[in-house]
C-alpha positions in Angstrom: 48.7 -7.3 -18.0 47.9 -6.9 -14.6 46.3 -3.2 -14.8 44.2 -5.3 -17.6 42.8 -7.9 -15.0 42.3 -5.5 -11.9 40.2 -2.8 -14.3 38.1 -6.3 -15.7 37.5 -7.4 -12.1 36.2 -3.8 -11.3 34.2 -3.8 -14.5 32.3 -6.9 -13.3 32.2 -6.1 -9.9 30.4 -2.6 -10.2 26.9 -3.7 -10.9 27.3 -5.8 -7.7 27.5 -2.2 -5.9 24.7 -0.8 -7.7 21.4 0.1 -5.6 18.4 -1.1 -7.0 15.5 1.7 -8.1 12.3 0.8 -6.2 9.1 1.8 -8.1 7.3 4.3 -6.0 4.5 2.6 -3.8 0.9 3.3 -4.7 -0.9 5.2 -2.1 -3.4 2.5 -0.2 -5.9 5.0 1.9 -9.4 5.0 3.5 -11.0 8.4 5.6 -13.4 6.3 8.0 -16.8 8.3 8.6 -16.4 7.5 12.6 -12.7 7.7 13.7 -14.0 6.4 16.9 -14.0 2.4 15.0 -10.2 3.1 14.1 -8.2 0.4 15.4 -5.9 1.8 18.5 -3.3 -0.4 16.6 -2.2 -2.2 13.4 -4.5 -4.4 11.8 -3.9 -6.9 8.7 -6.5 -7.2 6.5 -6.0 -9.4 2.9 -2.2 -9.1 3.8 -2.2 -5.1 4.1 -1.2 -3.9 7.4 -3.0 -0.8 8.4 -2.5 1.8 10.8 -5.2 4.8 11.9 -4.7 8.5 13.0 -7.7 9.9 13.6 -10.1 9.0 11.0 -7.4 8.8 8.3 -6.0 5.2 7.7 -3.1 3.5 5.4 -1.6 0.7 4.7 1.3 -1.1 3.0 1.6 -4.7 1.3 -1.9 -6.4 0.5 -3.4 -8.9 -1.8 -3.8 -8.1 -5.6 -7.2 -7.5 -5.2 -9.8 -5.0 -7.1 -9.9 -2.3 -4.9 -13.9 -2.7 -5.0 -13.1 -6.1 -3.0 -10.6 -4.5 -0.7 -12.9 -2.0 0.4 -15.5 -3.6 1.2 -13.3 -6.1 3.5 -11.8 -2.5 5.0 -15.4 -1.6 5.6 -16.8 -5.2 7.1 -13.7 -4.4 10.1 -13.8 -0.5 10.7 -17.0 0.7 9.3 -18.5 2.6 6.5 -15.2 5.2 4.5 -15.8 8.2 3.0 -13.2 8.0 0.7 -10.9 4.6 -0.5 -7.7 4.2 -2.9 -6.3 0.9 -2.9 -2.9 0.7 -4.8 -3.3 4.0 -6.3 -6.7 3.1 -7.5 -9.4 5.5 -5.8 -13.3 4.8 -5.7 -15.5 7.4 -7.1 -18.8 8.5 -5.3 -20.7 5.5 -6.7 -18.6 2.8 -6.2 -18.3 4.6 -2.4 -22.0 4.1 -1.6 -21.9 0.3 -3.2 -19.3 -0.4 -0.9 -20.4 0.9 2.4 -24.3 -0.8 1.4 
Protein backbone atom coordinates (compact mmCIF):
# COMPACT_ATOMS: atom_id res chain seq x y z
CA UNK A 1 0.00 0.00 0.00
CA UNK A 2 2.58 2.31 0.58
CA UNK A 3 4.68 1.66 -2.81
CA UNK A 4 1.01 2.53 -4.20
CA UNK A 5 0.90 6.06 -2.62
CA UNK A 6 4.65 7.11 -3.03
CA UNK A 7 4.45 5.99 -7.11
CA UNK A 8 0.76 8.22 -7.11
CA UNK A 9 2.52 11.18 -5.39
CA UNK A 10 5.34 10.91 -8.08
CA UNK A 11 2.75 10.53 -10.82
CA UNK A 12 1.18 13.86 -9.82
CA UNK A 13 4.17 15.50 -8.97
CA UNK A 14 6.05 15.00 -12.43
CA UNK A 15 4.34 17.58 -14.49
CA UNK A 16 5.27 20.03 -11.75
CA UNK A 17 9.05 19.35 -12.96
CA UNK A 18 8.29 19.53 -16.52
CA UNK A 19 9.87 22.69 -18.49
CA UNK A 20 7.68 24.53 -20.44
CA UNK A 21 8.38 24.63 -24.60
CA UNK A 22 8.64 28.33 -25.54
CA UNK A 23 7.52 29.03 -29.12
CA UNK A 24 10.40 30.40 -31.00
CA UNK A 25 10.45 34.28 -31.15
CA UNK A 26 9.78 35.99 -34.38
CA UNK A 27 12.61 37.84 -35.74
CA UNK A 28 11.76 41.93 -35.16
CA UNK A 29 14.62 43.70 -37.56
CA UNK A 30 15.31 47.01 -39.33
CA UNK A 31 18.88 47.83 -41.60
CA UNK A 32 18.85 51.73 -41.10
CA UNK A 33 20.10 53.54 -44.35
CA UNK A 34 22.45 55.87 -42.01
CA UNK A 35 23.94 53.83 -39.08
CA UNK A 36 25.18 57.12 -38.02
CA UNK A 37 21.13 57.83 -36.42
CA UNK A 38 21.49 54.38 -34.45
CA UNK A 39 20.90 54.95 -30.91
CA UNK A 40 24.38 54.46 -28.89
CA UNK A 41 21.96 52.55 -26.54
CA UNK A 42 18.63 50.85 -26.09
CA UNK A 43 15.59 52.51 -27.02
CA UNK A 44 11.74 51.46 -26.40
CA UNK A 45 9.54 52.12 -28.97
CA UNK A 46 5.60 50.77 -28.83
CA UNK A 47 7.02 48.50 -25.89
CA UNK A 48 9.90 46.86 -28.09
CA UNK A 49 13.29 47.52 -26.83
CA UNK A 50 15.84 47.95 -29.47
CA UNK A 51 19.39 47.75 -29.64
CA UNK A 52 21.78 48.89 -32.87
CA UNK A 53 25.19 47.55 -34.23
CA UNK A 54 26.10 49.36 -36.86
CA UNK A 55 23.31 49.93 -39.16
CA UNK A 56 21.59 46.70 -38.19
CA UNK A 57 18.94 46.94 -35.29
CA UNK A 58 16.61 44.38 -33.25
CA UNK A 59 14.40 44.22 -30.90
CA UNK A 60 12.38 42.02 -28.49
CA UNK A 61 8.73 42.49 -26.84
CA UNK A 62 6.49 45.22 -28.61
CA UNK A 63 2.94 46.08 -29.20
CA UNK A 64 0.67 43.86 -31.38
CA UNK A 65 0.83 46.23 -34.03
CA UNK A 66 0.81 45.77 -38.05
CA UNK A 67 4.21 45.94 -38.86
CA UNK A 68 3.28 48.79 -41.49
CA UNK A 69 2.52 50.87 -38.18
CA UNK A 70 5.63 49.74 -36.31
CA UNK A 71 7.77 50.83 -39.02
CA UNK A 72 6.89 53.81 -39.53
CA UNK A 73 7.16 54.66 -35.63
CA UNK A 74 10.91 52.90 -35.99
CA UNK A 75 11.40 55.32 -38.81
CA UNK A 76 9.92 58.71 -37.12
CA UNK A 77 13.02 57.89 -34.24
CA UNK A 78 16.12 56.57 -36.33
CA UNK A 79 15.39 57.52 -39.82
CA UNK A 80 14.48 56.10 -43.19
CA UNK A 81 15.30 51.53 -43.07
CA UNK A 82 16.16 49.75 -45.87
CA UNK A 83 14.68 46.72 -44.88
CA UNK A 84 11.89 45.96 -41.78
CA UNK A 85 10.33 42.57 -40.27
CA UNK A 86 8.31 43.12 -37.39
CA UNK A 87 7.37 39.80 -35.64
CA UNK A 88 8.44 37.69 -38.44
CA UNK A 89 6.45 39.78 -40.73
CA UNK A 90 8.87 41.54 -43.36
CA UNK A 91 7.93 44.66 -45.69
CA UNK A 92 8.38 44.20 -49.30
CA UNK A 93 9.91 46.98 -51.54
CA UNK A 94 6.62 48.87 -51.75
CA UNK A 95 5.50 48.97 -48.49
CA UNK A 96 9.45 50.06 -47.75
CA UNK A 97 9.09 53.28 -49.71
CA UNK A 98 5.38 54.06 -48.13
CA UNK A 99 7.01 53.89 -44.93
CA UNK A 100 10.12 55.84 -45.11
CA UNK A 101 7.69 58.79 -47.31
Amino acid sequence: MRSLLIAAAFFVAAPAFAQPVEAPVAATRAVLADAAKAPAGRTIIDGAAWRCEGSACTATGGANQPAARACRRVVARFGAVTEFSWKGQALDAAALATCNA
